[in-house]
N, C-alpha and C positions, 0 to 999 in steps of 0.2 A: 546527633540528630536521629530521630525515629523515621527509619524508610519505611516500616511494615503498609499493608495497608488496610483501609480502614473499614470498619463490618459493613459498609455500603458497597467499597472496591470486592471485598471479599466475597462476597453474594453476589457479584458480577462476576467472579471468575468461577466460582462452583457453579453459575448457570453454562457459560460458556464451557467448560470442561463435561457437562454431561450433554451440551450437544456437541460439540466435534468428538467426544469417545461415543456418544451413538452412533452417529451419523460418519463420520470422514473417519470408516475404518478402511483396512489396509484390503478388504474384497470389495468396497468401494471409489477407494482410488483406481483401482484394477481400472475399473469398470469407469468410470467417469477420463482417467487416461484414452481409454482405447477410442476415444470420441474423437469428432475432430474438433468442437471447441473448448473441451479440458476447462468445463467450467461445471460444478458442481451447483445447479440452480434449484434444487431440492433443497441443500443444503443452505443455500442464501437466502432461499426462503422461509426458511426455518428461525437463521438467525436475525430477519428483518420481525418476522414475527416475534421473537422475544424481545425485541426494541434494543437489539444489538450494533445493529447498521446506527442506530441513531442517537447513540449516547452522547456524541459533543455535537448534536444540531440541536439550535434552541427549541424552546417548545412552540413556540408560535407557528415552527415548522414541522412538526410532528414528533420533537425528537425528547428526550431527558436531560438536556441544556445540561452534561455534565463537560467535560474536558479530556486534555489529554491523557492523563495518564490513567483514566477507565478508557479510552480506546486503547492504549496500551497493553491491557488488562486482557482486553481480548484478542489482540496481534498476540499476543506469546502462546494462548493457546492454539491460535490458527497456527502459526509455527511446530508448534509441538506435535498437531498431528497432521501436517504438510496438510494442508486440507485446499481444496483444489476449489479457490473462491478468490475474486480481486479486492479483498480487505483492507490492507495498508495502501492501494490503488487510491480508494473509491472515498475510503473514512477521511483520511489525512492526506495524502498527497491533492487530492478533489475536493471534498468535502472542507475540510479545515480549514483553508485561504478565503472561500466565499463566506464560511462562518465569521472568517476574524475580520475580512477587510470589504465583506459586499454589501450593497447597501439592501436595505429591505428588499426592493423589488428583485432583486438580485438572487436574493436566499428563498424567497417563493419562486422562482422561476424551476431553481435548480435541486435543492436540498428536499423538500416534501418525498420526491422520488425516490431520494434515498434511503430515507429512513426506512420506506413499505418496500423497497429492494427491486425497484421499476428500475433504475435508473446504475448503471456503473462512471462512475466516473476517474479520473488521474490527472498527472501533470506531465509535461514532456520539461524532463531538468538535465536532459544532455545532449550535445552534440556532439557529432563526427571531429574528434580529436580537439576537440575544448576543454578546458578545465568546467566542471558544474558551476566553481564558485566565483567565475571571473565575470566581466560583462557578458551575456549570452552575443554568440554573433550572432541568431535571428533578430528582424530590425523589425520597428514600426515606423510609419512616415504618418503623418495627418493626411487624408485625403477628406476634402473639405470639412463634416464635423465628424465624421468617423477614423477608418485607423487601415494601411495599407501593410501586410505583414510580408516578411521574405523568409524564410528560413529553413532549415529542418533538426528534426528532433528524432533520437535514437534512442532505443531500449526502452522506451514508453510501456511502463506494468499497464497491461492489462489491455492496450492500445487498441487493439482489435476486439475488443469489446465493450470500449469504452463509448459512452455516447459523448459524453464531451469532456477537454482536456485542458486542465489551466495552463497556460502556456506564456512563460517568462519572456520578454524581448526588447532589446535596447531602446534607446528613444533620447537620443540627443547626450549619452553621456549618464545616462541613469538606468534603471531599471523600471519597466512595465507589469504589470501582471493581467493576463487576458483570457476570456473562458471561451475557448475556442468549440462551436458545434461541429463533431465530426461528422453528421450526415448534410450538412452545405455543400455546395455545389463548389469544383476547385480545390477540394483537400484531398490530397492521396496517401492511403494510409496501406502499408506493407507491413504483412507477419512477419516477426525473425522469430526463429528457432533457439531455444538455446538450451546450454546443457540441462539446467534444473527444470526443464519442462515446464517452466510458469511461460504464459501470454507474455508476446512483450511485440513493441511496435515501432515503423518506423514509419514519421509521419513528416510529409513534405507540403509547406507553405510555401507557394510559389504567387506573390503579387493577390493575396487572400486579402479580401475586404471584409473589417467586420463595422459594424453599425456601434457606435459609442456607447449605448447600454452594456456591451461585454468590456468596458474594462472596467477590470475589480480597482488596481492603486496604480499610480504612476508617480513621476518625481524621486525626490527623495527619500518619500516614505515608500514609494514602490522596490527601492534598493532596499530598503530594509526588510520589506516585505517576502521579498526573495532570497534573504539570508535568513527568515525567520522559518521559511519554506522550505529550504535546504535543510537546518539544521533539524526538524522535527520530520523531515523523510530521514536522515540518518538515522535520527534515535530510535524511530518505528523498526527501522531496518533492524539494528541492534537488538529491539527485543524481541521481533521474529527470528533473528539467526539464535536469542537463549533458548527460546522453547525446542529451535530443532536439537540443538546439542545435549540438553537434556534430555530429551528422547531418544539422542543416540548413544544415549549413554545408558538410559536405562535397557536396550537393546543390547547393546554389547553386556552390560554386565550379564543381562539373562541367559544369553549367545554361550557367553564364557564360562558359563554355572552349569550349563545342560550340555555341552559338548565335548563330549569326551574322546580322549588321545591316548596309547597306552597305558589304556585301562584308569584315567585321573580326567575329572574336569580340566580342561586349558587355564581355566583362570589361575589354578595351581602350580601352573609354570611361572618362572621367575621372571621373562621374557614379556610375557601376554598380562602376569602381575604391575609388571612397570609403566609401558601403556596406557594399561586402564588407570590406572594410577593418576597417571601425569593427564591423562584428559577427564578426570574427575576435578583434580586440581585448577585446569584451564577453563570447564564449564563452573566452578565454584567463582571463578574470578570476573567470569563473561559473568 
């Protein structure tokens, strides 16, 4: 099979790669780190302007009705230059479930936003010592024709900046999927910290009522809909963690080429040779 891709994906990645090497350089992360909300909105507006944010939202919504793997296309370069933006948040963990499973009124409510970079959005896909891939234990109950929510959700990318958050939860034995608005009244949403300095959130559903317009699928297709949710936050995740390993590798080899130890570049060491080596070989296979 021919994985390359194709002069269309290819000109989406040369655009993408000349705005995060403009824009999200390393006196820019400086600088957008030392904030307190570590969100680069120059940058996001930049790549909503080149119709970046909106490559797999249909055109009826603003977007280039393209797919996943041109959002991909641009997750590996946001990886590669850590670029300090809710990308994989906003496109696919948010963006993607209302594209595949909401109904019209649904994707003008929410998606328009996205694409002109008004709007961040994500999903909350863990909880406090649950497996992601099992029934979620956040529940919904019917409260007459709408939906009574319990639960909480952990690690939410981008959670505190997010306006609103799809949000998985039981319902008799199946899976739900629900686009939860974070400025409603009765959601409590907490920062966590965490090593790699990305946004992440913890968001508490305590007896939250939503109005039946927010559910995207429910039933059997809603199960499925939440393993097909999981599975494409994984593989996004995966091709953000290629771009950073490539990059840390074209780092380290530079590192190793200009650094010099009795009197020889490091890389020249048999030691620091092996290494690089073996994590050349590891991002070859990532």
């Amino acid at each position: 099979m021919d994985f390359s891709l194709t002069d269309d994906q290819q000109e989406i990645r040369d655009l993408a790669v000349r705005i995060f090497g403009d824009l999200s350089t390393h006196e820019r992360l400086k600088e957008v780190e030392a904030t307190e909300e570590r969100f680069d909105r120059k940058l996001w507006g930049e790549l909503a302007a080149a119709g970046l944010l909106g490559l797999g939202i249909p055109e009826s919504c603003g977007g280039a009705g393209l797919g996943f793997v041109e959002a991909c296309v641009v997750a590996e370069e946001a990886g590669r230059s850590a670029a300090a933006v809710p990308l994989v948040a906003t496109t696919i963990l948010g963006a993607a479930p209302i594209v595949r499973f909401g109904s019209p009124e649904q994707q003008q409510r929410w998606l328009p936003k996205v694409a002109t970079g008004e709007s961040v959005l994500s999903a909350g896909l863990v909880e406090p010592g649950a497996d992601p891939w099992s029934l979620p234990t956040t529940t919904a109950d019917r409260v007459g024709s709408g939906w009574r929510l319990r639960g909480t959700k952990v690690n939410v990318p981008a959670g505190f900046l997010a306006d609103a958050v799809v949000v998985p939860a039981r319902t008799e034995g199946s899976v739900s999927l629900f686009v939860v608005d974070l400025s409603a009244p009765g959601i409590s949403v907490q920062r966590q910290e965490t090593t790699s300095r990305f946004d992440e959130a913890e968001i508490e559903l305590q007896d939250f009522e939503l109005s039946p317009d927010l559910l995207l699928v429910s039933g059997e297709a809603g199960t499925d809909a939440h393993t097909w949710l999981l599975e494409r936050a994984a593989a996004a995740e995966c091709v953000v963690q290629a771009g950073i390993c490539e990059a840390a590798l074209k780092l380290t080899a530079s590192y190793t080429s200009e650094r010099v130890q009795f009197d020889k570049p490091i890389a020249t060491f048999q030691a620091v040779g092996q290494r690089a080596a073996d994590a050349f070989i590891d991002t070859e296979a990532v």
